[in-house]
PDB file of N, CA, C and O in Angstrom, chain B, residues numbered from 101:
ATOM      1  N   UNK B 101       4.196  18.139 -25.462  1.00  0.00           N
ATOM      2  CA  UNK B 101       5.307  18.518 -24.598  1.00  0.00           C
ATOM      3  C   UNK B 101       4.860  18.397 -23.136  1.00  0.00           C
ATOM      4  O   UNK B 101       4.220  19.296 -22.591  1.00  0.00           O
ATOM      5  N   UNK B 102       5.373  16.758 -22.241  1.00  0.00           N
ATOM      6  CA  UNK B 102       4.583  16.996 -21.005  1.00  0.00           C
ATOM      7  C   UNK B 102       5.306  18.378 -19.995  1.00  0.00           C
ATOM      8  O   UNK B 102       4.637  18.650 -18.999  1.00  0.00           O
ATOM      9  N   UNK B 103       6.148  18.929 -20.136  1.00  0.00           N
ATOM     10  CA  UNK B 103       6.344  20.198 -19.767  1.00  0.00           C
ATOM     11  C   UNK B 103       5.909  21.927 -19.911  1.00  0.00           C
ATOM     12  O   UNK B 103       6.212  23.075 -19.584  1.00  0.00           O
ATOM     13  N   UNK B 104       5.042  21.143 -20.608  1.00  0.00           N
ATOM     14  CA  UNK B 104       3.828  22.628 -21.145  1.00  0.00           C
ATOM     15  C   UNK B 104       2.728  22.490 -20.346  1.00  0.00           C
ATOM     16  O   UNK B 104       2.040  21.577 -20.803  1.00  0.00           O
ATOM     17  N   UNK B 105       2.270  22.939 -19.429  1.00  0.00           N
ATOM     18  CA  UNK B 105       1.370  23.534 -18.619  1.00  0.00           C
ATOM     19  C   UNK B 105       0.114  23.409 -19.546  1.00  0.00           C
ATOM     20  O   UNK B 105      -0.934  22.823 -19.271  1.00  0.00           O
ATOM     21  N   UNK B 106       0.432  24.082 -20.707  1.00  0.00           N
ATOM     22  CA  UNK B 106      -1.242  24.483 -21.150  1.00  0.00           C
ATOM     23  C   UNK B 106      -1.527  22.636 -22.144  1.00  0.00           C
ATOM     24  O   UNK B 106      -2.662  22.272 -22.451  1.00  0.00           O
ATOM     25  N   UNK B 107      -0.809  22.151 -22.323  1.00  0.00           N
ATOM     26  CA  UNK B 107      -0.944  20.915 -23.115  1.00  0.00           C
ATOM     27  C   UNK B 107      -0.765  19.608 -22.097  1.00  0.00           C
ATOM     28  O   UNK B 107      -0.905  18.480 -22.571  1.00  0.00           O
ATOM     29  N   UNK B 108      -0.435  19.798 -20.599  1.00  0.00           N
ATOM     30  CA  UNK B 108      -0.330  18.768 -19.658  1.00  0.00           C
ATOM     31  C   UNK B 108      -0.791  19.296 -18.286  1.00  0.00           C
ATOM     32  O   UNK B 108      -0.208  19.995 -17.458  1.00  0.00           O
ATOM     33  N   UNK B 109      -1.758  18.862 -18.300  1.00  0.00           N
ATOM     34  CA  UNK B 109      -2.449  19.148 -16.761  1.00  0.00           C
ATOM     35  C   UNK B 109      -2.063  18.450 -15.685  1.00  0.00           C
ATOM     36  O   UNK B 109      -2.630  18.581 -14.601  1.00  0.00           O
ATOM     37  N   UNK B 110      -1.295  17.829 -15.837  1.00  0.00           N
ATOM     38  CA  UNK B 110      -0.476  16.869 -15.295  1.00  0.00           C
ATOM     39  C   UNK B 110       0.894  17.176 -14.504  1.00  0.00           C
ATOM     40  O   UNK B 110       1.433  16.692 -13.509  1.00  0.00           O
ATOM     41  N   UNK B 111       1.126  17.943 -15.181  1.00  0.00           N
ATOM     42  CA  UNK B 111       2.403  18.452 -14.700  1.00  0.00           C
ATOM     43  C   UNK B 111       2.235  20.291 -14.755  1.00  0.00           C
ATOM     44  O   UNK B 111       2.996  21.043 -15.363  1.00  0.00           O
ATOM     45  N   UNK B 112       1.243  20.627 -14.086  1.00  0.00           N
ATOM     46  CA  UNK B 112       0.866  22.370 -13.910  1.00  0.00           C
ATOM     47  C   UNK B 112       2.016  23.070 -13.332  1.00  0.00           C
ATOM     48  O   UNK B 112       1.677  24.245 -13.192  1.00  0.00           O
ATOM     49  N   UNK B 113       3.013  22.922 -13.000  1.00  0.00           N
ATOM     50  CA  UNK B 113       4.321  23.819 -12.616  1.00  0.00           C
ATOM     51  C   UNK B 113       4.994  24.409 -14.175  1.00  0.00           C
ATOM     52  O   UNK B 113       5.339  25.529 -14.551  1.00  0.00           O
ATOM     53  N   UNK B 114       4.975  22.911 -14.899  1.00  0.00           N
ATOM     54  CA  UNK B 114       5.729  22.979 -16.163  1.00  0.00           C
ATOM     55  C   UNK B 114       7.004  22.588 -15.548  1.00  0.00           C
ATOM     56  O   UNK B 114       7.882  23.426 -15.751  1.00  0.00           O
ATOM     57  N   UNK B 115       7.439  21.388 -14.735  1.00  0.00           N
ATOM     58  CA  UNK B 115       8.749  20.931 -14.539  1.00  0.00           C
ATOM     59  C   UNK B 115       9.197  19.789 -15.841  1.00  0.00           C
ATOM     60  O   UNK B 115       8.602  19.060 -16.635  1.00  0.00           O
ATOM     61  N   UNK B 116      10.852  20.203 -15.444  1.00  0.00           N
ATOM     62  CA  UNK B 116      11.449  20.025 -16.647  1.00  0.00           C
ATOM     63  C   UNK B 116      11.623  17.980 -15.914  1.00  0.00           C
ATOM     64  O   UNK B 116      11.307  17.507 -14.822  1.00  0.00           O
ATOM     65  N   UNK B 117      12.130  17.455 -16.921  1.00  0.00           N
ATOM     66  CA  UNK B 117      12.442  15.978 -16.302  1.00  0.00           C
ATOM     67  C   UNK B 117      13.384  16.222 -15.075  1.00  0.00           C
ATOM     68  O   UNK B 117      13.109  15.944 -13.908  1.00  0.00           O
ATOM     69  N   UNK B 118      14.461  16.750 -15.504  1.00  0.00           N
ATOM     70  CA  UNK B 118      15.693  16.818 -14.401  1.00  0.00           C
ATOM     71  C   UNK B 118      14.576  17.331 -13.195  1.00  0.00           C
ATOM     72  O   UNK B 118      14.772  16.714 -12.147  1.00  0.00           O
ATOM     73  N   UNK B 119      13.855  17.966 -13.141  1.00  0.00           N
ATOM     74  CA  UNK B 119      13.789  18.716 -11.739  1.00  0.00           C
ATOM     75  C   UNK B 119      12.160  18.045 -10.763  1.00  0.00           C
ATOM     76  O   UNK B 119      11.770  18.036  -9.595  1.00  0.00           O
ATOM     77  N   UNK B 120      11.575  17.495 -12.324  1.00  0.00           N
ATOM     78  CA  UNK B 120      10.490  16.336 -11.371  1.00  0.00           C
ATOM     79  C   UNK B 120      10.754  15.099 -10.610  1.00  0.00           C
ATOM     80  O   UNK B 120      11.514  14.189 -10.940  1.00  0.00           O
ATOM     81  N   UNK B 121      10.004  15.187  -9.515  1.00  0.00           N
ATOM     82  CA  UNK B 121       9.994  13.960  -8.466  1.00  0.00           C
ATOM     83  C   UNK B 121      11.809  14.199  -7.371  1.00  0.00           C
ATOM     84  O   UNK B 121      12.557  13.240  -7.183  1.00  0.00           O
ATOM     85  N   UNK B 122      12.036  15.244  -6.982  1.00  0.00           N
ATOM     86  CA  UNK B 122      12.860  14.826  -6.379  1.00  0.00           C
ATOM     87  C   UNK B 122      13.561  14.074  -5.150  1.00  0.00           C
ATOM     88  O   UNK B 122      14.751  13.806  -4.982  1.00  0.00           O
ATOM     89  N   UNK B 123      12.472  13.827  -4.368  1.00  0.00           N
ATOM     90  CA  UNK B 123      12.167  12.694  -3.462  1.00  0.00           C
ATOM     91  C   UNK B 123      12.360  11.468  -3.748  1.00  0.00           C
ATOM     92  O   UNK B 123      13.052  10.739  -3.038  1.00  0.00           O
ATOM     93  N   UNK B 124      11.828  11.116  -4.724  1.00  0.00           N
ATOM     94  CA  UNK B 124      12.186   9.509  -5.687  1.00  0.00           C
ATOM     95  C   UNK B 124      13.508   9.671  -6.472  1.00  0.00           C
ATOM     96  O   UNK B 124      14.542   9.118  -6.097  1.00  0.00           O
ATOM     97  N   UNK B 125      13.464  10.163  -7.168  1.00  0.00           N
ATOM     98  CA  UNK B 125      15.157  11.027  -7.830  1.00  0.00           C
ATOM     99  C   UNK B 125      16.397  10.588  -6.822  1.00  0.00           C
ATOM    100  O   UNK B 125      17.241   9.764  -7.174  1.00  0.00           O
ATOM    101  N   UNK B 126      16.404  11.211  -5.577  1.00  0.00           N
ATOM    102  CA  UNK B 126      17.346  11.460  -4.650  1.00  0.00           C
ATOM    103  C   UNK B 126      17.458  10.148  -3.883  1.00  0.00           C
ATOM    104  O   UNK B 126      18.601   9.811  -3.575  1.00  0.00           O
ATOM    105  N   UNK B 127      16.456   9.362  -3.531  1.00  0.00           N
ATOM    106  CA  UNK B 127      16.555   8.201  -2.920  1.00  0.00           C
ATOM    107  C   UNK B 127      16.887   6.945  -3.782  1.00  0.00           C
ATOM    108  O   UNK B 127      17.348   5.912  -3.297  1.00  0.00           O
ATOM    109  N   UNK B 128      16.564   7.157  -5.328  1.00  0.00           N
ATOM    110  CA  UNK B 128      17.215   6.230  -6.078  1.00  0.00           C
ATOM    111  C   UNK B 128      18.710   6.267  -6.237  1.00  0.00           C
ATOM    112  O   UNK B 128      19.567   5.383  -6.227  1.00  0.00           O
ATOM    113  N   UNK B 129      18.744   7.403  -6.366  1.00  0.00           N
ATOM    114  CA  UNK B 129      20.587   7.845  -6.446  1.00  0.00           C
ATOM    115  C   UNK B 129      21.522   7.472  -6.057  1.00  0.00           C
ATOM    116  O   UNK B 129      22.573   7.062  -6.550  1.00  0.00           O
ATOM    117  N   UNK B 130      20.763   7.753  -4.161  1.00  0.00           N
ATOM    118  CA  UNK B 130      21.541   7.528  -3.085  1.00  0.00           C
ATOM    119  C   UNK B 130      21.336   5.378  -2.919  1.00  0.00           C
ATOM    120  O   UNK B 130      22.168   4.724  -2.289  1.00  0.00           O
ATOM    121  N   UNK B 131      20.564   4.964  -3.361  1.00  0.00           N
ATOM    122  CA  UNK B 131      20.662   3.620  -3.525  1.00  0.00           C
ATOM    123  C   UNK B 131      21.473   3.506  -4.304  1.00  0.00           C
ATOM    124  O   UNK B 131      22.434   2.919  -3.806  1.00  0.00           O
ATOM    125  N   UNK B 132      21.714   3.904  -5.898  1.00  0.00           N
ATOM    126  CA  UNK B 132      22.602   2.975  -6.595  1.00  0.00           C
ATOM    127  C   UNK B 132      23.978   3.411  -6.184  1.00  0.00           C
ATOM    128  O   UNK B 132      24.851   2.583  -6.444  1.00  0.00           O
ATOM    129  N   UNK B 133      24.455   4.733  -5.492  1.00  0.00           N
ATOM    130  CA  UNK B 133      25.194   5.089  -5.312  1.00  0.00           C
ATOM    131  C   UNK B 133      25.551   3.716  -3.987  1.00  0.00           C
ATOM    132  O   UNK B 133      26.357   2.877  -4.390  1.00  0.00           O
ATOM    133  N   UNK B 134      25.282   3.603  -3.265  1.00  0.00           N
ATOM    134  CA  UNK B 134      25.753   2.445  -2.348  1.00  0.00           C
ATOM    135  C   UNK B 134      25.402   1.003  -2.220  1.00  0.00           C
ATOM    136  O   UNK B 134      25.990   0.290  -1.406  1.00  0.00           O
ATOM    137  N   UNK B 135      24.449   0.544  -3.012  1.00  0.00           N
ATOM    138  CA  UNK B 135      24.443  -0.461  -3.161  1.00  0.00           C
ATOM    139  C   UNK B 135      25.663  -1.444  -4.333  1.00  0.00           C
ATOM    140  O   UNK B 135      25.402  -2.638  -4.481  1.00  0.00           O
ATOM    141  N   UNK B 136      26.570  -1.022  -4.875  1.00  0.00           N
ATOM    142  CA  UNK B 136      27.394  -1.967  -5.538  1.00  0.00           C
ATOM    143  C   UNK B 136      26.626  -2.125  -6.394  1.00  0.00           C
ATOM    144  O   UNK B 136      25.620  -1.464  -6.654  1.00  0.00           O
ATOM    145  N   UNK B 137      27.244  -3.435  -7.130  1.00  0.00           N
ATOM    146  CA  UNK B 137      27.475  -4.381  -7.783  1.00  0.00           C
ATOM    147  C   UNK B 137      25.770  -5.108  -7.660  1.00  0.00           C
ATOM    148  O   UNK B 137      25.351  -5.831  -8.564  1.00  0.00           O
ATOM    149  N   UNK B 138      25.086  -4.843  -6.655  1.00  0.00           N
ATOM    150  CA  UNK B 138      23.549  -5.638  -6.522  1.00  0.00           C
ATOM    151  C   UNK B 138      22.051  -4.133  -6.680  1.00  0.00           C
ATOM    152  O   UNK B 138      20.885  -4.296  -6.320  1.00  0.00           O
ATOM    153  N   UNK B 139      22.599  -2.899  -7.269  1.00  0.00           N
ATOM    154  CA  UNK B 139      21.996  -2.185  -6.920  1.00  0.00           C
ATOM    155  C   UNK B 139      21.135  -2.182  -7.788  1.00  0.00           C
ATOM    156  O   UNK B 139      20.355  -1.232  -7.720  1.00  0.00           O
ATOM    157  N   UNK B 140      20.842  -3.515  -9.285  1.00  0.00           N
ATOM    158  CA  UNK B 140      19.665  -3.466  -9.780  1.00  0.00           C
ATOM    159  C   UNK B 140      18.378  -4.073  -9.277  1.00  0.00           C
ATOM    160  O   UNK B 140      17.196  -3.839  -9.527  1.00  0.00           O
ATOM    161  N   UNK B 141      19.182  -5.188  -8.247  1.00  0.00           N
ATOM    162  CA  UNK B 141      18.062  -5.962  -7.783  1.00  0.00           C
ATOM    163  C   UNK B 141      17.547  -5.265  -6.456  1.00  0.00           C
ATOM    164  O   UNK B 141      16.378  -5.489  -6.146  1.00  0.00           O
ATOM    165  N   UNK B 142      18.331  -4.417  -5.620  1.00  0.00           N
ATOM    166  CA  UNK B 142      18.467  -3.240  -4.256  1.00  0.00           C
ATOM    167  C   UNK B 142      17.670  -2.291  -4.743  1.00  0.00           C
ATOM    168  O   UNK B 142      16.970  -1.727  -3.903  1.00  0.00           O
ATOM    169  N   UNK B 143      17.565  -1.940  -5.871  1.00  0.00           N
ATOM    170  CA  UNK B 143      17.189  -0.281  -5.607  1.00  0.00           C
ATOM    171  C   UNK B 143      15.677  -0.414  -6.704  1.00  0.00           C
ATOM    172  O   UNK B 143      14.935   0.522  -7.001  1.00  0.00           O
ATOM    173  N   UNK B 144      15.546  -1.871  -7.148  1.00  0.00           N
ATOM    174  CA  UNK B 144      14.084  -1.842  -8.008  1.00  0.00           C
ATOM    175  C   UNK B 144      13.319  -1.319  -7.651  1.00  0.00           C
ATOM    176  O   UNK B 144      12.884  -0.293  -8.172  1.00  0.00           O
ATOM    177  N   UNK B 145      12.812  -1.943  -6.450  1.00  0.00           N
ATOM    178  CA  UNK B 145      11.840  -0.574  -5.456  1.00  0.00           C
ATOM    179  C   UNK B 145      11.474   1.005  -6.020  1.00  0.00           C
ATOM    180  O   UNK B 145      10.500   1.585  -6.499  1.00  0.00           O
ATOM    181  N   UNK B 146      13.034   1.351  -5.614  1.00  0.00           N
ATOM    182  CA  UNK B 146      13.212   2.845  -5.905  1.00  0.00           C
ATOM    183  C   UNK B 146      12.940   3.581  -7.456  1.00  0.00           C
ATOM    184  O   UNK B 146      12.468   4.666  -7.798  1.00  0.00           O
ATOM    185  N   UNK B 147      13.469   2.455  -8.159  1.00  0.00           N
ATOM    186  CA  UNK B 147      13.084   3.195  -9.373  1.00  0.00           C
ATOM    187  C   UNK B 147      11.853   2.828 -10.391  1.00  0.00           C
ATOM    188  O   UNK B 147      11.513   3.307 -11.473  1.00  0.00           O
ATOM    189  N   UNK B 148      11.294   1.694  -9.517  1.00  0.00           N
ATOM    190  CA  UNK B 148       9.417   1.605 -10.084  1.00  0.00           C
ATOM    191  C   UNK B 148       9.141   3.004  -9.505  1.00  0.00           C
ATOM    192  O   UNK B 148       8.609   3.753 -10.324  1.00  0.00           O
ATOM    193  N   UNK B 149       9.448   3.713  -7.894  1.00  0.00           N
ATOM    194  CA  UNK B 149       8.568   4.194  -7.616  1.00  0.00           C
ATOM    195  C   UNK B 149       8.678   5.891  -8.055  1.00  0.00           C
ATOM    196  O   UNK B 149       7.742   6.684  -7.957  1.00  0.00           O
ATOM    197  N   UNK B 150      10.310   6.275  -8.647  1.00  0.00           N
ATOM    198  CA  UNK B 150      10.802   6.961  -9.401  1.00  0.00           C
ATOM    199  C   UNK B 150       9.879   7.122 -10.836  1.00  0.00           C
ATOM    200  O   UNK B 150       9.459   8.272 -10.957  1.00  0.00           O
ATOM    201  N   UNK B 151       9.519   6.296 -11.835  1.00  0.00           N
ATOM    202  CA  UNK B 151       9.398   5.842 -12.918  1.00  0.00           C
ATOM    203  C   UNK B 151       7.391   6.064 -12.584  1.00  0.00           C
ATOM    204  O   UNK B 151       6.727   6.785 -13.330  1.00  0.00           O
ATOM    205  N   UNK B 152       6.999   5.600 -11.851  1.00  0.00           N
ATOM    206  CA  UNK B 152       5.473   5.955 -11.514  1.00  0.00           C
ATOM    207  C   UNK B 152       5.044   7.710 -11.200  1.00  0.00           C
ATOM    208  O   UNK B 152       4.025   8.272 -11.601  1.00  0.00           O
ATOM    209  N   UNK B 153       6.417   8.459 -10.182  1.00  0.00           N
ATOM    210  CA  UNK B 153       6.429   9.839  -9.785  1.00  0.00           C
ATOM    211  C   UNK B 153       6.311  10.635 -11.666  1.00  0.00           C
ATOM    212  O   UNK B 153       5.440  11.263 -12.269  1.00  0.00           O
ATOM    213  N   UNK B 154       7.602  10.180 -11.975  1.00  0.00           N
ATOM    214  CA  UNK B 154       7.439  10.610 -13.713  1.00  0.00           C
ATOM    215  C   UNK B 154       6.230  10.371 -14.192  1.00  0.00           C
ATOM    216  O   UNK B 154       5.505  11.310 -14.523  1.00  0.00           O
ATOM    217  N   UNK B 155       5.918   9.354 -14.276  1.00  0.00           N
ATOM    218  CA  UNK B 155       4.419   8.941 -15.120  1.00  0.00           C
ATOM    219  C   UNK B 155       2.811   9.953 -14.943  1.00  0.00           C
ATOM    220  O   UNK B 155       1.906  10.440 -15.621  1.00  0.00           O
ATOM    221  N   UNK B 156       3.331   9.794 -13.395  1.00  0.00           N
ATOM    222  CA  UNK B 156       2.379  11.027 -13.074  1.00  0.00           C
ATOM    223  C   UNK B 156       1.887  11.600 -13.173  1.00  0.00           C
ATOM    224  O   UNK B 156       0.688  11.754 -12.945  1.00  0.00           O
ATOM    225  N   UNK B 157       3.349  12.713 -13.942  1.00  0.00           N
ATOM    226  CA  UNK B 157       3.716  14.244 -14.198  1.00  0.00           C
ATOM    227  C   UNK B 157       3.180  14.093 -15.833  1.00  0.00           C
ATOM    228  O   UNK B 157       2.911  15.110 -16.470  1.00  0.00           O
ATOM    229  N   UNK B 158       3.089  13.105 -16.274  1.00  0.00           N
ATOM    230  CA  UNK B 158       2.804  12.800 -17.800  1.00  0.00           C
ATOM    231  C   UNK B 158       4.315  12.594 -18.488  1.00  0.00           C
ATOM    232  O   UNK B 158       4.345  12.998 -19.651  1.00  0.00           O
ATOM    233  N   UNK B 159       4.991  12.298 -18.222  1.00  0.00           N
ATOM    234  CA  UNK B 159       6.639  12.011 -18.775  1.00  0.00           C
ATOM    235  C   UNK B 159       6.245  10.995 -19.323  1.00  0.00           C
ATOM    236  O   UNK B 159       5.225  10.438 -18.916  1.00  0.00           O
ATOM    237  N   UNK B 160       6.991  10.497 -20.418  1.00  0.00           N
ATOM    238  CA  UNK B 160       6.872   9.165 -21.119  1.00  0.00           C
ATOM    239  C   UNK B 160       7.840   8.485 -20.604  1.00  0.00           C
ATOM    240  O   UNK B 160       8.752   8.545 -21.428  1.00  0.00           O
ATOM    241  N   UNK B 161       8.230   7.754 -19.544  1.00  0.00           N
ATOM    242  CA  UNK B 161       9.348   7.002 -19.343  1.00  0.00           C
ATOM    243  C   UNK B 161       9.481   5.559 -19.341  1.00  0.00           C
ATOM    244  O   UNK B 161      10.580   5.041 -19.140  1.00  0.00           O
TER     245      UNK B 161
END
C-alpha cells in the first residue's frame, strides 16, 4: 500500500493519490483545461512530470 507510511518510505506523510504532487496535479489540469483539442501533444511535459512526482511517492502509475 504506497500510502502506508510504515510499508513506503517513500511517501512518509501517507498521502492519498488525489492529494500527492499538487504542483504537477494543478499545472497539468490547468493545461488540459486550456489547451483544446492539442492538449495531448501541449501538456506532455506536464504530465511526464506529474507521472515522475507520483513515482516518487512510490504510486504505481
Amino acid at each position: 500500500d504506497p500510502t502506508d507510511p510504515t510499508q513506503n518510505p517513500l511517501n512518509p506523510k501517507g498521502l492519498k493519490p488525489c492529494c500527492a504532487c499538487p504542483e504537477t496535479k494543478s499545472a497539468r489540469d490547468e493545461c488540459f483545461l486550456h489547451a483544446g483539442t492539442e492538449a495531448d501533444e501541449k501538456c506532455k511535459e506536464l504530465v511526464q512530470s506529474h507521472l515522475a512526482c507520483m513515482r516518487g511517492l512510490g504510486f504505481q502509475v
